[in-house]
N, C-alpha and C positions, 0 to 999 in steps of 0.2 A: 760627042759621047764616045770613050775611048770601051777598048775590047780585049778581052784575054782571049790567044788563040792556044788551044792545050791539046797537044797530042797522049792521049794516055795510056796508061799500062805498062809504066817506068819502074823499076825498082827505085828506090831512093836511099841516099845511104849520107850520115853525115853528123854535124853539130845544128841547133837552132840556140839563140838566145834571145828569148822574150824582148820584146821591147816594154818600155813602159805604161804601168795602167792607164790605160785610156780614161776609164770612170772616176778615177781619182784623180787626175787631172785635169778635170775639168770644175774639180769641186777645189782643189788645193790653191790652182791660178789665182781663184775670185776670192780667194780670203787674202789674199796680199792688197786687197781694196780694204782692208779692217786698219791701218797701220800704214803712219807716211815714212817709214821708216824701210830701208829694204831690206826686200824677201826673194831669196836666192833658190833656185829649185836644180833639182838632178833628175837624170834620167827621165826626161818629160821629152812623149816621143811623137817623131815629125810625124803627124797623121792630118787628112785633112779637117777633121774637127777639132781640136787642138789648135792646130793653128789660126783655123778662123777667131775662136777665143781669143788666143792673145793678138788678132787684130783689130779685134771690136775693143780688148784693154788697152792697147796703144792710143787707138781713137777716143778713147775717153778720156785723155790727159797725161797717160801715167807712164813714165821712164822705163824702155820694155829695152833690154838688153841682150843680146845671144853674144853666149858665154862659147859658144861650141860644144858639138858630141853633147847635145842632147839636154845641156845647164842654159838657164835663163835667170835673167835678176830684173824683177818686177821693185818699181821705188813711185808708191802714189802718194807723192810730196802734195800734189794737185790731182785732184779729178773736174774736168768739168761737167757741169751740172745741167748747165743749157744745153749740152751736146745731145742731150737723153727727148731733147724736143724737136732734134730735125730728119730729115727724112735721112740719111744715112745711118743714124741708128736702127731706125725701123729696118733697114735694108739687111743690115751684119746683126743685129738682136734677131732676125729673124730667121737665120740660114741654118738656126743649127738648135737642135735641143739645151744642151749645155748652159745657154745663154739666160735662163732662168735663175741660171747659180751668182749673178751678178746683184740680184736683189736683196737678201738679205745684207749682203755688208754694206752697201748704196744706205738702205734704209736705218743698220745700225749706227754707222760713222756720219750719214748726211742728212740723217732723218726723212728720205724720202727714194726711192725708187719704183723703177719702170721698165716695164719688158713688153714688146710685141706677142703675139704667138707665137714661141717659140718653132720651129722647124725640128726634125730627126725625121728617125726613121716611120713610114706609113704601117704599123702593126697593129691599129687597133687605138680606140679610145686614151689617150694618156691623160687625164686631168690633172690638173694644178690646184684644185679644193685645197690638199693638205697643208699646200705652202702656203698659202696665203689666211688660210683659219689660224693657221700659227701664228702670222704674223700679227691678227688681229687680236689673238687672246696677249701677245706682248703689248698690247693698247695703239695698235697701227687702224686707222683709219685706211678700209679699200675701194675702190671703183674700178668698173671693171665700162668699158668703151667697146660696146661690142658690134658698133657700125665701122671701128676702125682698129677692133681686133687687140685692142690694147689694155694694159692689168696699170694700175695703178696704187702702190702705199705710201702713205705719209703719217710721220709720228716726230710732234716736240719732241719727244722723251720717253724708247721702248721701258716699259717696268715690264718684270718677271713675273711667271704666272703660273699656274698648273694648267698643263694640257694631256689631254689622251690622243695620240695621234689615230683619225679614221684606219688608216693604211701605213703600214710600215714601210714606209715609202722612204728610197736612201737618198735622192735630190732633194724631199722635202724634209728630211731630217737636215740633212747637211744645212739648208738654208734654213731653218730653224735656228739650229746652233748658232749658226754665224749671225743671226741677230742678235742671240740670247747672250753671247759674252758682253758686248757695251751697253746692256741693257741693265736696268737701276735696280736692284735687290735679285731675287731668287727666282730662277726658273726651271720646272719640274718636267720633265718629258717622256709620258709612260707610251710605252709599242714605242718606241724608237729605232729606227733600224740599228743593226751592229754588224752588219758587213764590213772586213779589214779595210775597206776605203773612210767609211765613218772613224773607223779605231785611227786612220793613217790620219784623218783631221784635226780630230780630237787632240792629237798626242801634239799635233803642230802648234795648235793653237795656243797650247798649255805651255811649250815653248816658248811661244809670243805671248805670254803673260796671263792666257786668259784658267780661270779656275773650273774645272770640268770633272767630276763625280762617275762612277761609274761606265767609264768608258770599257767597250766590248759586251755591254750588255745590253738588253731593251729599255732600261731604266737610266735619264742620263740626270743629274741634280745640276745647274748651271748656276755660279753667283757671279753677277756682274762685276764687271770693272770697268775705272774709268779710259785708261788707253790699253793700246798692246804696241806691242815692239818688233823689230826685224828680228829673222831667225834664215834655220837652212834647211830645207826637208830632199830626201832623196824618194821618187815613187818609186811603190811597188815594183816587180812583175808581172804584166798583164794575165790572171787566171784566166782569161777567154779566149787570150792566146795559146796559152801552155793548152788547155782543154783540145782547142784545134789541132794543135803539134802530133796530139794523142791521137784522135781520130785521123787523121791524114796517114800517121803510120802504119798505122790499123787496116785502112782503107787501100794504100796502096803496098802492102806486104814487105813494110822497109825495114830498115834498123834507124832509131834516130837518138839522138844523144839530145836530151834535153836540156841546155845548162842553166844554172842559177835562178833556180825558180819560185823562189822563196816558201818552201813547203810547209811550211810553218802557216799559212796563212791560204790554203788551197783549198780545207776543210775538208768537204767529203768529197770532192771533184775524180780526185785518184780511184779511189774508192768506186763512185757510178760505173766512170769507163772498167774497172776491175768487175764488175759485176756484168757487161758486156762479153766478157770473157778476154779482154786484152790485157796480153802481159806484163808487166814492168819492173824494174827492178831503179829501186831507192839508192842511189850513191850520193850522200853528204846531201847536199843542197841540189842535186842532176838527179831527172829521172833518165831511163835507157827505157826505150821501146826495142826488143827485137823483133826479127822478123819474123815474123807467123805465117803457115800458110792458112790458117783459118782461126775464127775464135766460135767461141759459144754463149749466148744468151744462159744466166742462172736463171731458175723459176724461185718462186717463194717456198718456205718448207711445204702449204699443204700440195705443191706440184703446181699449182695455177700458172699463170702470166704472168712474168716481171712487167712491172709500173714502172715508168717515170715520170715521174711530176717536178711540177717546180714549186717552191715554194722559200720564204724570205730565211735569211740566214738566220743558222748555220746548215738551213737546205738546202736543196742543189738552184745554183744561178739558172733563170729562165732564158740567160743570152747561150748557152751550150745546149740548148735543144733539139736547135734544128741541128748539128754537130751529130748528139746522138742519134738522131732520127734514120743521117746519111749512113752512118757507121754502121747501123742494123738493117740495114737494106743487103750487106752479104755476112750475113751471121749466121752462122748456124741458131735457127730458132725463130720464136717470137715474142713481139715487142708492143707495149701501147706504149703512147704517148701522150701525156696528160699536159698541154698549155695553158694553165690557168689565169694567168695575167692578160695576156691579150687575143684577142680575136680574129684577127691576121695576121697571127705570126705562122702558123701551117700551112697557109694558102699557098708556098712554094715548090709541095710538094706534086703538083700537077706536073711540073718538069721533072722530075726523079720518077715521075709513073712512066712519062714519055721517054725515058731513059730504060725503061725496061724493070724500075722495081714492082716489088710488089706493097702496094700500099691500099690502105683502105682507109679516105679520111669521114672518120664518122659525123664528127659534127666541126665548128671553130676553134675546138680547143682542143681535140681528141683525134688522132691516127694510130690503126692498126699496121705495122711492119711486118710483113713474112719473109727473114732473112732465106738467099738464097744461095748460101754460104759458098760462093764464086762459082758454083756451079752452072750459074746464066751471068755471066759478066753485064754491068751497065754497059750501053752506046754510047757516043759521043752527039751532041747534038748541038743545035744552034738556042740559047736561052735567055734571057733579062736577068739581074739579078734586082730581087724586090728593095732588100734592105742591107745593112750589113753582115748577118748572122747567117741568113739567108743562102747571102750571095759566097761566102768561104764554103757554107754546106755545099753549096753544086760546084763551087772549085773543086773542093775533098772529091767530089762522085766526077767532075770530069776528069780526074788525073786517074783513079783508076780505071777509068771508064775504055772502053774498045775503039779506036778512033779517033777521030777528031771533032773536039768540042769550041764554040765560042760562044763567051759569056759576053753579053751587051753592058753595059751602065756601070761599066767597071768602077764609076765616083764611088759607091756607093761602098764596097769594098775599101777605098781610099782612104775613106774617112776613116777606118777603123785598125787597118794591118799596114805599117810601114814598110814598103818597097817589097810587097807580100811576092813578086814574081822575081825578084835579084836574088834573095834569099833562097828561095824556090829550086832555081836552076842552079846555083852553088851545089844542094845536093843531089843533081840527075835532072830534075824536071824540064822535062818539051815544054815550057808556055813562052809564049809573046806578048808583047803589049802590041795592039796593034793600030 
């Protein structure tokens, strides 16, 4: 189990450029399984979940190419199909969340797919109800194997349906979609997620031939076709990144030059941290963070408490939570924190209390922050990181933090920031990998 060792309290000064969406990369990969035709990707960035993906898509049969700097050309001439019944799929279907995303197209082009329990992050409850009710109101026959942890659909021939999705759920939208295109007549899909990774899909698909209604909103209309064809998509900018970029500067009193961030599709991300009281200034496509020696928490007009909650787009993403949570631990002011999606996702905050903040967590979803606007600097301490979001929150606090810190389970981190400490130390930062 590898470790970050972080000396803190560095000024930082410099350029960052996003790597690519991690969430849309794991939804764009698995639609190159729709189309024996190749599908050429950019900007798809070495993380370790990501990669796992396109190992488990190698193993499945399908012509996987590194283009270099970031381009891959996926070509599924052949998939096979017995591979999904030996213990090595269980093994790679299993390592990683993502690998859910692999059902729908299986199920559309082969009439049949199969996923283990998928793995990610330990946050709380994830179900898989949405994907697979969808899959069933397409006319997919499911079973689910629950001494051996296994999801199974099969269907002659998806036909199109009308659904109300339970949960605006963006994996179980995406894997909707991607059945609903080779599926026979017309498919209706109300609460649909419309997060810019849905829009980034959509827009592919349509590309590769498929006919898609309403993309960017919660209302998607789908009419089948009978194949799709090769195309080229370039991913996003990772928002969860840029989000991070923001509190890290915030947090350790830097100047950072944000580049190429595609602001167009950031929504109100800029906007929360500006309500934090962090400053920035908009150049073309680049944000600038200067350096600050303090920020301020805003209140609501009648004076109260500023809220943060999370809630589905075009609300604020629940993966920058714990993000903002670090970031108002020295703020002038105070902060709740509202996690409504999951139930262990604040449970990290027990190391930021041992760190010197001040926090009050009320229940599983809910922590109060009392910023202590650098007036009590955080310690440096020895900590685990639980998950990915998590684990950059207590980087952000151990880099400004008093001393020296080491973070455990550094994978966890991996899976999610490419070569998060190379980057790092380009602009000032003490860390190690150790």
């Amino acid at each position: 189990m590898g470790s970050f060792r972080i000396e803190g309290g560095h000024r930082l000064k410099g350029e960052l450029v996003p790597q690519g969406a991690k969430n849309e990369a794991l939804q764009v990969l698995c639609a190159a399984l729709l189309t024996a035709e190749p599908v050429t990707f950019h900007n798809v960035p070495d993380i370790v979940d990501v990669n796992k993906l396109i190992d488990l898509i190698r193993a499945m049969g399908v012509h996987v190419e590194d283009l270099g700097t970031g381009s891959w050309r996926f070509t599924a001439k052949e998939v096979d199909i017995e591979f999904f019944q030996r213990p090595e799929f269980k093994r790679l279907g299993g390592g990683l969340r993502g690998s859910v995303m692999i059902v729908g197209p299986l199920l559309a082009r082969y009439g049949r797919g199969y996923i283990p329990t998928p793995g990610g992050d330990k946050i709380g409850r994830r179900r898989l109800d949405t994907h697979f009710t969808g899959f069933q109101r397409l006319g997919a026959a499911f079973a689910y194997d629950a001494r051996e942890n296994f999801y199974r659909v099969q269907a002659d021939r998806l036909t199109g349906g009308n659904m109300l999705l339970d949960e605006a759920s963006v994996t179980g939208t995406a894997n909707i979609v991607m059945a609903a295109v080779l599926a026979h007549g017309r498919t209706t899909i109300y609460n649909a997620a419309c997060e810019p990774y849905i829009q980034q899909l959509c827009r592919m698909l349509v590309r590769m031939g498929a006919r898609i209604a309403g993309i960017g909103s919660n209302l998607l209309v789908i009419d089948g076709v009978e194949t799709l064809h090769g195309t080229e998509h370039r991913l996003l900018p990772d928002m969860i990144e840029i989000g991070s970029f923001i509190g890290l500067a915030a947090m350790t009193r830097s100047e950072v030059l944000i580049k190429n961030v595609g602001l167009e599709h950031l929504g109100m991300i800029p906007e929360m941290f500006q309500r934090l009281g962090i400053a920035m200034e908009m150049r073309e496509d680049d944000i600038l963070i200067p350096r600050q020696e303090g920020y301020e928490i805003s209140r609501f007009i009648d004076g109260s408490i500023m809220t943060v909650a999370d809630a589905p787009w075009p609300g604020f993403t629940p993966d920058l939570l714990s993000i903002v949570l670090v970031v108002a631990t020295q703020a002038r002011g105070s902060l709740l924190v509202h996690q409504k999606m999951f139930e262990s996702r604040l449970f990290f905050v027990d190391k930021l209390i041992d760190m010197g903040a001040q926090i009050i967590l009320c229940d599983p979803h809910r922590a109060t922050v009392i910023g202590q606007d650098f007036q009590t600097p955080l310690r440096g301490i020895s900590m685990t990181s639980p998950d990915i979001r998590a684990g950059v929150a207590l980087l952000i606090a151990a880099l400004s933090a008093e001393g020296t810190s080491t973070i455990h389970n550094i994978e966890q981190i991996d899976r999610g920031y490419q070569n998060i400490d190379v980057r790092l130390r380009a602009l000032g930062a003490a860390i190690e990998r150790v």
